[in-house]
C-alpha positions in Angstrom: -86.4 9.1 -29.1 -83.3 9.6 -26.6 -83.2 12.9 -28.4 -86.5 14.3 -27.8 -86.4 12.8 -24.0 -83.5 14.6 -23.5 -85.0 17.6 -25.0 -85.6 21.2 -23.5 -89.1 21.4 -22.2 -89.7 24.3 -24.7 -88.9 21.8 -27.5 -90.9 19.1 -26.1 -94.2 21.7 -25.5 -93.6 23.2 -29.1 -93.2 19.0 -30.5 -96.5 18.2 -28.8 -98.0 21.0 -29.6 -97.4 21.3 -33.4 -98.4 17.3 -33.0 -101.4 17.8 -31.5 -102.8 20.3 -34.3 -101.8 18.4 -36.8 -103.7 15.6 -35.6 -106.8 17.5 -35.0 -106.6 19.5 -38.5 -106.1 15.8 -40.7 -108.8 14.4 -38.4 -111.1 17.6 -39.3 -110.0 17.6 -42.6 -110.8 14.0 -43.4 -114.2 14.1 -41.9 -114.9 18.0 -43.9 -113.5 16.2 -46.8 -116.1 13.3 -46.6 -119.3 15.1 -45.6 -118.5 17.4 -48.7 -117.8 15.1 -51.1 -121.2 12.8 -50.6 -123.0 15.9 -50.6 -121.6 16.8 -53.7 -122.6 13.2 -55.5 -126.0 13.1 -54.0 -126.9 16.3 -55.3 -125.4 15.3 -58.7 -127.2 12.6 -58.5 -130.4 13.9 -57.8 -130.2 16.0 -60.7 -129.8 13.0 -63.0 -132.3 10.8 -61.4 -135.2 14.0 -62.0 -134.2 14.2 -65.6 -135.0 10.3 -65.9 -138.0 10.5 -64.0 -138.9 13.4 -66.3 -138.9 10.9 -69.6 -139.6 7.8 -67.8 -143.4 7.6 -68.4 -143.4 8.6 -71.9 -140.5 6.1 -73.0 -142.7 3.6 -71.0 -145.6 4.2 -72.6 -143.8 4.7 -76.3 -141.8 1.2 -75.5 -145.0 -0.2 -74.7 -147.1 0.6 -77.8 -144.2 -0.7 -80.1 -143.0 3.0 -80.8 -139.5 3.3 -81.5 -138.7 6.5 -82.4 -138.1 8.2 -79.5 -135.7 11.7 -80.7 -138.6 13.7 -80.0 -139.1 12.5 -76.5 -136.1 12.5 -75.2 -134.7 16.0 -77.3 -135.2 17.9 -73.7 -132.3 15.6 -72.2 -130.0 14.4 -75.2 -129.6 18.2 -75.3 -128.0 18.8 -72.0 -124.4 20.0 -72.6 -123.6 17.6 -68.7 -125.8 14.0 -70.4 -123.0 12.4 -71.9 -124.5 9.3 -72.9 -128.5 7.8 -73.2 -129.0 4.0 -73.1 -132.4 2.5 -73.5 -132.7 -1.4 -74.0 -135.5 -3.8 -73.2 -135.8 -6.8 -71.1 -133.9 -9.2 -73.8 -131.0 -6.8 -74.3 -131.6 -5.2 -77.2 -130.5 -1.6 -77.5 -133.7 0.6 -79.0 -131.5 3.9 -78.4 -128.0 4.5 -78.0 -127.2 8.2 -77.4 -123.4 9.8 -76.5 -122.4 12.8 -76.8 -119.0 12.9 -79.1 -117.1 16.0 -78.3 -116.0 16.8 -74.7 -113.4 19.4 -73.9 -112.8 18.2 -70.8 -112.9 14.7 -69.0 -114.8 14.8 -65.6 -116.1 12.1 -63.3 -119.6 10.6 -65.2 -122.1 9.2 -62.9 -124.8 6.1 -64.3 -128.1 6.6 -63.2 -130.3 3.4 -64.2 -134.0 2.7 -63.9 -136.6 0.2 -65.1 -139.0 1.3 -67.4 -142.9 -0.2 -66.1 -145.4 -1.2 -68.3 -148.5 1.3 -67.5 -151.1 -0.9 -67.0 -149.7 -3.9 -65.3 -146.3 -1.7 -63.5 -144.2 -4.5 -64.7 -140.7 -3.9 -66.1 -140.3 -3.8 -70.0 -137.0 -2.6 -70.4 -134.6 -0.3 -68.9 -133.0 3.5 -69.0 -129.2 4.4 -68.3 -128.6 8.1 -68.0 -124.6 9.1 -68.4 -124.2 12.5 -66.4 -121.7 14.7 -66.3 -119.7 15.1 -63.3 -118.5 18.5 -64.2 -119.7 20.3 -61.5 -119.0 18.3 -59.0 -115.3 18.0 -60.0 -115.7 22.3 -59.9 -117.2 21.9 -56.3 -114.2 19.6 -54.6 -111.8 21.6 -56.5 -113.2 24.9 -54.9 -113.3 23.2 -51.4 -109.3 21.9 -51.8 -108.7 25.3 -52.5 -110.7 26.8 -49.5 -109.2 24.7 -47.1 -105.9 25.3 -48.3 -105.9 28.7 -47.6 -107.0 27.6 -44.6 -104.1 24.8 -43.8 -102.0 28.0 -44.4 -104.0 30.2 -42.1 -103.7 27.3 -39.4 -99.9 26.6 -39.2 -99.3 30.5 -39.7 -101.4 30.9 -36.4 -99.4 27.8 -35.2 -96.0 29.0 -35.7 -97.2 32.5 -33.8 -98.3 30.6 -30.5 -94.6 28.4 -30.6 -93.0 32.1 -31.3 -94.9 33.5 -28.0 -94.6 29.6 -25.8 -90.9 30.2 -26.9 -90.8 33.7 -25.4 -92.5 32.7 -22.2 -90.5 29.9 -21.4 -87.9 32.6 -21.7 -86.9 33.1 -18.3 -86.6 29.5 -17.6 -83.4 28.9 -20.1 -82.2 32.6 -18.0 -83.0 30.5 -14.8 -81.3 27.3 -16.1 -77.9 29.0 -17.1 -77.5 30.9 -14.1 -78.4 27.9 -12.2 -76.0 25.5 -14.4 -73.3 27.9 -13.5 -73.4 28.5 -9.9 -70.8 27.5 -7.3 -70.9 27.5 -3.7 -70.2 30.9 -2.3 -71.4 32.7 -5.0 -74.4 35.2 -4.8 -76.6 34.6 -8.2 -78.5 37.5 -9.4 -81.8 36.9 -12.1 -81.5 39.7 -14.6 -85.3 38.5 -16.0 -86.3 41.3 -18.3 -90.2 40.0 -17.8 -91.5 36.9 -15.6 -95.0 35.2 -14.7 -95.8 34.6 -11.5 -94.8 31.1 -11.7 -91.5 31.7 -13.0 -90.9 34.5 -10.0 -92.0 31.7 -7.3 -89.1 29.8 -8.6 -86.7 32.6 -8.7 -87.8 32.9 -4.9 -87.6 29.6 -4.0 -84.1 29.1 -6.0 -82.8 32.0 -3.6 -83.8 30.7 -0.3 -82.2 27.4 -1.3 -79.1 29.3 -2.2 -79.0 31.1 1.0 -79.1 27.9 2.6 -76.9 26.0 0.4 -74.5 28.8 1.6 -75.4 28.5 5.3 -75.0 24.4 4.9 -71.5 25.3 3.0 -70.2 27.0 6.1 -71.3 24.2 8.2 -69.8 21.8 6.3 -66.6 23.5 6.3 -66.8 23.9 10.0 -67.6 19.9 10.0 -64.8 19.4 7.6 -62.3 21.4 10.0 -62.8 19.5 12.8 -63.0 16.1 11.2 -59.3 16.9 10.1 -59.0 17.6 14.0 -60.2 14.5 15.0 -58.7 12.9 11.7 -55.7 14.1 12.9 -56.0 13.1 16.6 -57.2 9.7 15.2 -54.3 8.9 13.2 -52.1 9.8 15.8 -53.8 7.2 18.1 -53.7 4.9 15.2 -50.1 5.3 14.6 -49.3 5.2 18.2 -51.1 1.9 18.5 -49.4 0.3 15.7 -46.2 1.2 16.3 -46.3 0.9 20.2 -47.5 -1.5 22.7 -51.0 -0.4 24.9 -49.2 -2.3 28.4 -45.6 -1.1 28.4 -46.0 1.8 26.3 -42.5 0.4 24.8 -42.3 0.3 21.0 -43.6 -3.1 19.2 -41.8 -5.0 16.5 -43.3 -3.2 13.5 -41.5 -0.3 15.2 -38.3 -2.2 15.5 -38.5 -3.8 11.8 -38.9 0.1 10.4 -36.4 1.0 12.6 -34.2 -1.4 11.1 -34.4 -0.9 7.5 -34.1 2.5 7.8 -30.8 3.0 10.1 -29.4 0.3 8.9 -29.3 -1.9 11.8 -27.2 -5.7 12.1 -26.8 -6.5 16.0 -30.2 -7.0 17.6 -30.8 -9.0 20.7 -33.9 -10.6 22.0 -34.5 -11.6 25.6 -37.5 -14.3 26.5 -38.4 -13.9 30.5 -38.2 -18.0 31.4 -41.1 -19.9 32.6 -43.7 -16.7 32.5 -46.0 -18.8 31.7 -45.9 -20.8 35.4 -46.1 -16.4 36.5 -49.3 -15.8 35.0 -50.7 -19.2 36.3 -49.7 -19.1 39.8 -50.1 -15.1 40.7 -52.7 -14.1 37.9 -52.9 -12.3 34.6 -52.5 -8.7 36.3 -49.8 -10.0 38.0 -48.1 -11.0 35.1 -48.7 -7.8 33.4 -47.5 -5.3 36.1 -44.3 -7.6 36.1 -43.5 -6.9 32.8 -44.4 -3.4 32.6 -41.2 -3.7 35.6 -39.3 -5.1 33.4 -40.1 -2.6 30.7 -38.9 0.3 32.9 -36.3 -1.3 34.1 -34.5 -2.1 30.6 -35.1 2.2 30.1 -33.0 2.3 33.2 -30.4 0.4 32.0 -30.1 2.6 28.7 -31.2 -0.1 26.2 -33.9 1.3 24.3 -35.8 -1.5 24.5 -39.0 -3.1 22.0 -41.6 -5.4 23.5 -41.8 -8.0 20.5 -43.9 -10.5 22.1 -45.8 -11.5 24.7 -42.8 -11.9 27.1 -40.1 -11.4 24.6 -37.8 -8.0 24.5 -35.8 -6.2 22.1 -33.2 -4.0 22.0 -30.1 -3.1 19.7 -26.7 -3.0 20.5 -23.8 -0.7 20.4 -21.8 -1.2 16.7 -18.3 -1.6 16.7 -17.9 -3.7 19.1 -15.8 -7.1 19.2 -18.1 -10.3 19.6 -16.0 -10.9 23.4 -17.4 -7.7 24.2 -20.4 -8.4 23.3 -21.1 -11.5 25.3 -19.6 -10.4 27.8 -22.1 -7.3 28.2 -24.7 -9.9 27.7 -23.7 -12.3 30.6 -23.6 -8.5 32.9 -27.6 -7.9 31.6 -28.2 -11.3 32.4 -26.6 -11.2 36.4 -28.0 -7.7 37.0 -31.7 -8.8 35.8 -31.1 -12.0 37.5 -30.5 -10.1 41.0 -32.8 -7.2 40.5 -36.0 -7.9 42.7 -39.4 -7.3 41.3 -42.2 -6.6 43.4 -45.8 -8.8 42.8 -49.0 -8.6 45.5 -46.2 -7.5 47.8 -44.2 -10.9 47.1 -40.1 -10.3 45.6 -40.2 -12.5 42.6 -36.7 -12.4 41.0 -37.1 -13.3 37.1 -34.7 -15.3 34.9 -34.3 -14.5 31.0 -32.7 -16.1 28.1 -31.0 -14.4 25.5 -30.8 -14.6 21.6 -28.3 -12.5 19.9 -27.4 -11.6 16.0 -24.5 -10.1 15.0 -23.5 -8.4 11.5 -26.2 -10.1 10.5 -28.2 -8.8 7.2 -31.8 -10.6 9.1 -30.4 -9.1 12.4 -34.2 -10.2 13.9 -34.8 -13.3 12.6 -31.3 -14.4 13.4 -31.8 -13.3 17.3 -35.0 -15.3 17.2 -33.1 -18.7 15.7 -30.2 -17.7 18.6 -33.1 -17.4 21.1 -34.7 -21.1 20.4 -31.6 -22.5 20.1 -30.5 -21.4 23.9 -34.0 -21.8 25.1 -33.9 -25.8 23.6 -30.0 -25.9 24.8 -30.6 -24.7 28.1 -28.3 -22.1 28.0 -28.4 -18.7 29.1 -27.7 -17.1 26.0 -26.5 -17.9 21.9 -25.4 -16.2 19.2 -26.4 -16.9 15.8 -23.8 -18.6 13.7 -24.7 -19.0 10.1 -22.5 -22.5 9.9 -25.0 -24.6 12.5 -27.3 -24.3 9.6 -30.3 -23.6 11.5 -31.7 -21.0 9.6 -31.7 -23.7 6.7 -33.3 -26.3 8.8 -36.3 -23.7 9.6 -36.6 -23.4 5.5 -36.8 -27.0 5.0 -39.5 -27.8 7.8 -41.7 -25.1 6.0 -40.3 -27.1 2.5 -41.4 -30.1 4.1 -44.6 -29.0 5.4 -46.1 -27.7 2.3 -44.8 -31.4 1.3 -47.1 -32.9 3.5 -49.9 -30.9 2.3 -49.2 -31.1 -1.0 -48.9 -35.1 -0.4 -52.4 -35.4 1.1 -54.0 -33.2 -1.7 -52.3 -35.4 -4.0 -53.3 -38.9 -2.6 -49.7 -39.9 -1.8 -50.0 -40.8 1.6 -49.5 -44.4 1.4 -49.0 -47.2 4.0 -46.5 -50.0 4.0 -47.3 -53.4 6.8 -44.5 -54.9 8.9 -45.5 -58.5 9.6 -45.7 -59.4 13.3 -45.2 -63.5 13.4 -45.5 -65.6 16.4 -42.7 -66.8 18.2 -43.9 -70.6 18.3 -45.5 -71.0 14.9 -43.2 -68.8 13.3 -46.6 -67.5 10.7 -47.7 -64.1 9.8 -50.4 -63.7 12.5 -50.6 -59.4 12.9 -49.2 -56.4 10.5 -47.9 -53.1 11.8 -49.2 -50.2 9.8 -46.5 -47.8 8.9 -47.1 -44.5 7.0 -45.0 -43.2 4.2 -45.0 -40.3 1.6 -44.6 -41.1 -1.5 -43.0 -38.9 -4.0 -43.8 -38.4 -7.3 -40.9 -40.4 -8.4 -42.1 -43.2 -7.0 -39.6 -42.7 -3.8 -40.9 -43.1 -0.1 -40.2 -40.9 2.4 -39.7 -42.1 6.1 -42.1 -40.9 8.7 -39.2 -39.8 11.2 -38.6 -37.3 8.1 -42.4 -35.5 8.3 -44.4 -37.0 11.3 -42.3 -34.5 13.7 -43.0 -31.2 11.7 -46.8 -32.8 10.6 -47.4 -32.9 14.5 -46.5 -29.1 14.9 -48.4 -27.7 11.8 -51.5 -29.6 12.6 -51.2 -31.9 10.1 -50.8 -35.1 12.0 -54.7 -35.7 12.2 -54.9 -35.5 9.0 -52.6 -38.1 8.3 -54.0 -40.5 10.9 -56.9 -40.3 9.5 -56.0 -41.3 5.8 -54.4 -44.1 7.4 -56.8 -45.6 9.3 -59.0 -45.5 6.3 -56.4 -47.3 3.6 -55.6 -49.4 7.0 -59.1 -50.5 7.8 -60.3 -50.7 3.9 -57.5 -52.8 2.8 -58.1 -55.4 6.1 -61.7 -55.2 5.7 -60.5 -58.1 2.9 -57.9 -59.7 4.5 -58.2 -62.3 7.9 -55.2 -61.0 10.1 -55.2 -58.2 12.6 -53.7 -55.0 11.9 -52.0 -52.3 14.0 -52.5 -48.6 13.6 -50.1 -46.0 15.8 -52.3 -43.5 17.5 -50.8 -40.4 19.4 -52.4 -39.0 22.6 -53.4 -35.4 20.1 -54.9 -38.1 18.3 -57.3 -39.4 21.2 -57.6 -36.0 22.6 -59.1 -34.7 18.8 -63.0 -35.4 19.2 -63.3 -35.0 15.0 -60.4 -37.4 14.4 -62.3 -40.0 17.1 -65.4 -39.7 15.5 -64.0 -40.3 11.7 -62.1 -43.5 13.5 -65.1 -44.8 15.0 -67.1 -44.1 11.4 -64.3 -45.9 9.4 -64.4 -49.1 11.8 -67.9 -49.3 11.4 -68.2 -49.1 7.8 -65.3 -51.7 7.2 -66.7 -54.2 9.9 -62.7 -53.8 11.3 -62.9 -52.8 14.7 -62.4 -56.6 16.3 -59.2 -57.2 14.2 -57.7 -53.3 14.6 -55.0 -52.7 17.7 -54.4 -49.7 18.3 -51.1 -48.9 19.4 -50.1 -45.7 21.9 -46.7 -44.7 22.7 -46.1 -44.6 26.3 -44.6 -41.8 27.2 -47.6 -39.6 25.2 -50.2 -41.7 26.5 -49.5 -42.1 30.1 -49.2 -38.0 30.7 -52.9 -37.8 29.4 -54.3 -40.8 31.6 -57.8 -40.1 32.2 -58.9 -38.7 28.2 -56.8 -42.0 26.9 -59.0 -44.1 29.1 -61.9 -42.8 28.2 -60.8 -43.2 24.7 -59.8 -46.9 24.8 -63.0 -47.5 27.1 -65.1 -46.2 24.2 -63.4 -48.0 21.6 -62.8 -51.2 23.2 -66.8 -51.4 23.4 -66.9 -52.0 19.9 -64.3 -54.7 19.8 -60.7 -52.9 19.8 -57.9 -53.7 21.4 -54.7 -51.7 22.6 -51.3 -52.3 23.0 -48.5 -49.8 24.7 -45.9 -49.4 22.3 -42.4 -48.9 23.2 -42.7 -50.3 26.6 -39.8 -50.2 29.0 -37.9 -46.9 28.1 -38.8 -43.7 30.2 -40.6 -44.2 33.4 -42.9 -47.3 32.9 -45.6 -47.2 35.0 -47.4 -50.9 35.6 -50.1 -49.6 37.5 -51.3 -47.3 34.9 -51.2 -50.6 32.3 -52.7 -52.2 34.7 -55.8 -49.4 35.0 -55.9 -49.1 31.5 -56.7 -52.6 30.4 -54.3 -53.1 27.6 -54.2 -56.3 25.2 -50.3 -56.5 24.2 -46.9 -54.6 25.7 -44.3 -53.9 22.6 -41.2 -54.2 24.7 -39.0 -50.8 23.0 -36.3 -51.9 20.4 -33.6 -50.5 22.4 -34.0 -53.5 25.1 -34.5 -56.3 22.2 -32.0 -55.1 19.8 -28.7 -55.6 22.3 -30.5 -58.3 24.8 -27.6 -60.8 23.2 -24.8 -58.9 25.0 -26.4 -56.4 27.7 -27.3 -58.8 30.9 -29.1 -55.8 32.5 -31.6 -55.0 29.3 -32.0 -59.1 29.1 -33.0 -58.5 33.2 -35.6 -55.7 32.6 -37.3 -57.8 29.3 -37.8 -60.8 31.6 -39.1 -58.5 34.2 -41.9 -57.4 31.4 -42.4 -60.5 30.1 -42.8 -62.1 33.4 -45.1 -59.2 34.4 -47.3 -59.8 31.0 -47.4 -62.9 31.6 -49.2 -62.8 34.9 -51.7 -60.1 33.9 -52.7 -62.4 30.7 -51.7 -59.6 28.0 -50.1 -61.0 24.8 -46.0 -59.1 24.2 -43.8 -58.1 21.0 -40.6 -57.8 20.9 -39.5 -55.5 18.4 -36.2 -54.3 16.5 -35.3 -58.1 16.0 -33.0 -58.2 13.8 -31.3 -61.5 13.9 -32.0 -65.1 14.1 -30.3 -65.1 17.6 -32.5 -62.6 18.8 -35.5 -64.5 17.7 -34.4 -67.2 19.6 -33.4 -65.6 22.7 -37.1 -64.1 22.5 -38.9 -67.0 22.0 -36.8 -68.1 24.6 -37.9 -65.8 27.3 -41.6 -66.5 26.2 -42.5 -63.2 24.3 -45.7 -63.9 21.9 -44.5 -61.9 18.7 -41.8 -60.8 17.2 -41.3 -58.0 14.8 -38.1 -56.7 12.8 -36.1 -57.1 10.1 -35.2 -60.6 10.3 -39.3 -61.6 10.5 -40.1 -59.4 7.6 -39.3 -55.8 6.4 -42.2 -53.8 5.6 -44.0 -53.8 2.5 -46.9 -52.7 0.3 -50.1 -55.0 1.0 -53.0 -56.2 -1.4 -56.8 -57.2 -0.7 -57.6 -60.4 -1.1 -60.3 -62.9 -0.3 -60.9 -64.1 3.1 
């Protein structure tokens, strides 16, 4: 079937031809075949049926009377070279004449012809006649018509096969047409060497040509297209490269640039200079400001011959001279940093004189990764300038805050964030009245990891909400079974992250918690975002929470903000508790807090107590709760019954 689909169209006319025909000449034939062939029998039989009518009347009328012979009467058939056989029997059965012929020399189709013999008088049957003729002749007749319409089957296909000869010769010029046409290539002029063509084949001749005129015409458009898409391809790429490699404000080369530059010269001193506080720039004369001063600075790094890369927004690169002693180095570093420091840069006709700091790598095989661990190292060191040393380990330290960060995550996919409670006991009844929660990872091992170890480097990958929120829910789902309150430390990203508030508010009212939960905030965070952590503890102290400052007394402790804030409980910072035995002027500033507490009606902790002196000294100066050591180390908690 794929065969004949895929099939020339001379093969598939020449098919449906020879099918059609075929079809037609059985369907003719059949139907010739029939109408001869009951023609034949009928007349056959006809010819029987007159010799019985014939000797009907007097084998009647001799059956009637009780005459049996009959030879004589019959003589004019039983003589007939085609009767084969005469039967006459009456009504009971009994055969009165039994005639057949006994020598044939051939053996044709018989036909039976039978008929009732009537009595004359009455017309009723009396017996019956069964006439045996030959079918000789009608055998002769078909045979003659296979024969006729044989010769003309033969006639038939021979005319057949003449008209696929002369359809095969006038598609012709269409297998011409398809080989040229198979075979042509753009540029090339085809020529149709057609040694004869119809009209219809010289119409597509015609129209082939004017489509290869224009095929032409479109090819040397094309390649005019083509030509100046390579220009603009060309110009493109240029752009392209240009952009990637160099920076759209300064024009100086970017740090792709600079990493290329040094794999392939080879590069291993590389400094990087951070212009300070441009940030506090760009806020107090504008963005455009900021950007004309560095396109300054930019030019003026060209003038002082150092081939400089902008790497970052305010950052600079540029390589230094090999060969030189490390001396020599800094001290051309500590020049840069004078002359920049004195050179005057002009903003909205204002002098702004600009400050840098300075990381620096030298022999180094990461020479730019090194200059950026030198540059956050002076920048957190205050200094003007560092160069990397591989023994301060910092480089490793970066490695294991990204090994501890994928830690973290790991730790919260894994379901080991796990929380341990501190008991917080009353100074006068000495019983377990509040827990503090306090998160831990735990390793598989089974080991805990402290949350000074992650909680830094979870609050500068974004992690830290996370983590809050998995422990406020173990927090409030494991108190939602217990009767004491609970603490939970909250940081001011915390209350300033509208998703983590709404998943606290959601956990406290599914566990029924929120009037046993404090929630404590570490000054110093909380105090520098006043108004969003009022209107954080204002929203959750309508549903029954409390707050306590944690921490209080180190920094700069601010009593009216405690006072506008409306907290519950002051934890007075370790620090003061922990030496309040020997230091008179930390024992000074807890009464001080205490005393203050005490007249605003908020409850205090003292915390880091780690002895039973301490306790004593705290109960002594009237602090509510104690926490520490001494009261009770922190441990894993389990639901119970309330």
């Amino acid at each position: 079937m794929n065969r004949f689909k895929h099939a020339r169209l001379s093969t598939k006319l020449f098919m449906a031809l020879i099918f059609a025909a075929v079809m037609i000449f059985i369907a003719i034939t059949l139907v010739t075949f029939s109408i001869v062939r009951d023609l034949t029998m009928n007349s056959q039989k006809e010819k029987a049926t007159l010799l019985l009518d014939t000797v009907n009347p007097a084998v009647s009328l001799s059956l009637f009377l009780g005459v049996n012979d009959l030879g004589d009467k019959l003589s004019t058939i039983t003589q007939r070279d085609d009767v084969i056989a005469l039967k006459i029997s009456d009504l009971k059965g009994h055969i009165i004449l039994n005639y057949a012929q006994h020598e044939r020399s051939q053996s044709y189709q018989s036909i039976n012809i039978t008929e009732n013999l009537m009595e004359p008088s009455t017309l009723k049957p009396i017996g019956s006649i069964t006439l045996t003729y030959s079918g000789e002749e009608f055998t002769k007749a078909m045979s003659r018509f296979y024969t006729l319409y044989g010769w003309i089957s033969v006639t038939v296909f021979a005319i057949l096969g003449l008209m696929i000869l002369w359809i095969n010769r006038l598609l012709l010029p269409i297998t011409l047409i398809a080989y040229k046409v198979r075979n042509f290539k753009p540029g090339e002029q085809i020529t149709f060497d057609i040694p004869y063509a119809q009209r219809e084949f010289t119409q597509i001749i015609h129209a082939f040509e004017m489509m290869q005129e224009r095929v032409i015409q479109y090819s040397d458009d094309i390649e005019s297209i083509n030509k100046n898409l390579e220009l603009k391809i060309t110009e493109q790429t240029h752009k392209a490269t240009h952009h990637l490699y160099y920076d759209t404000l300064t024009s100086l080369p970017n740090r792709i640039k600079l990493q290329e530059d040094l794999q392939v010269e080879s590069i291993s001193t590389v400094a990087i200079l951070n212009i300070d506080d441009f940030k506090e720039i760009n806020d107090f004369f504008g963005i455009d400001a900021g950007d004309w001063l560095l396109t300054q600075i930019a030019h003026w790094l060209r003038e002082m011959k150092l081939k400089p890369y902008r790497i970052g927004g305010d950052e600079f690169a540029f390589r230094l001279k090999e060969g030189r002693t490390h001396a020599e180095f800094r001290h051309d570093i500590e020049i840069l940093l004078s002359l920049l420091n004195e050179k005057p840069f002009m903003i909205a006709d204002e002098t702004v004189h600009v400050r840098a700091t300075i990381g620096i790598a030298l022999d180094s095989d990461k020479p730019l990764i090194h200059a950026d661990v030198a540059l956050n190292k002076a920048r957190s060191s205050k200094l003007p300038y560092s160069v990397y040393d591989p023994s301060e380990g910092i480089e490793q330290q970066y490695q294991a805050n990204i090994a501890m960060s994928a830690q973290i995550r790991q730790a919260l996919v894994e379901h080991r964030i796990v929380c341990q409670y501190q008991p917080i006991v009353s100074c006068q009844t000495g019983k377990i009245e509040k827990f503090e929660t306090l998160v831990r990872i735990q390793n598989e091992d089974g080991s805990l990891i402290a949350p000074y170890d992650f909680l830094p480097i979870a609050q500068k990958t974004k992690l830290y909400h996370h983590i809050t929120q998995e422990v406020v829910y173990q927090a409030c789902h494991l108190f939602a079974a217990r009767y004491e309150q609970f603490s939970i430390n909250l940081s001011s990203s915390d209350m300033l992250d509208p998703r983590t508030v709404i998943t606290i508010e959601n956990i406290l009212r599914q566990t029924n918690t929120a009037n046993r939960v404090i929630f404590e905030i570490l000054e110093s965070e909380g105090i520098e975002n006043f108004d969003e952590v009022a209107s954080f503890i204002t929203r959750m102290k309508a549903l029954g929470v409390k707050f306590a400052i944690d921490d209080f007394g180190t920094g700069y402790s601010n009593f009216e903000n405690i006072l506008k804030l409306s907290v519950d409980i002051l934890k007075i910072d370790g620090t003061l508790i922990k030496s309040i035995n020997e230091n008179r002027r930390h024992r000074i500033v807890v009464e001080a807090i205490v005393d203050f507490a005490h007249r605003i009606g908020i409850d205090t902790v003292a915390e880091f107590v780690s002895s039973e002196e301490i306790l004593q000294n705290v109960t002594d100066l009237g602090i509510t709760y104690a926490q520490g050591f001494h009261t009770g180390k922190p441990q894993f908690l389990h639901q119970q019954l309330m």
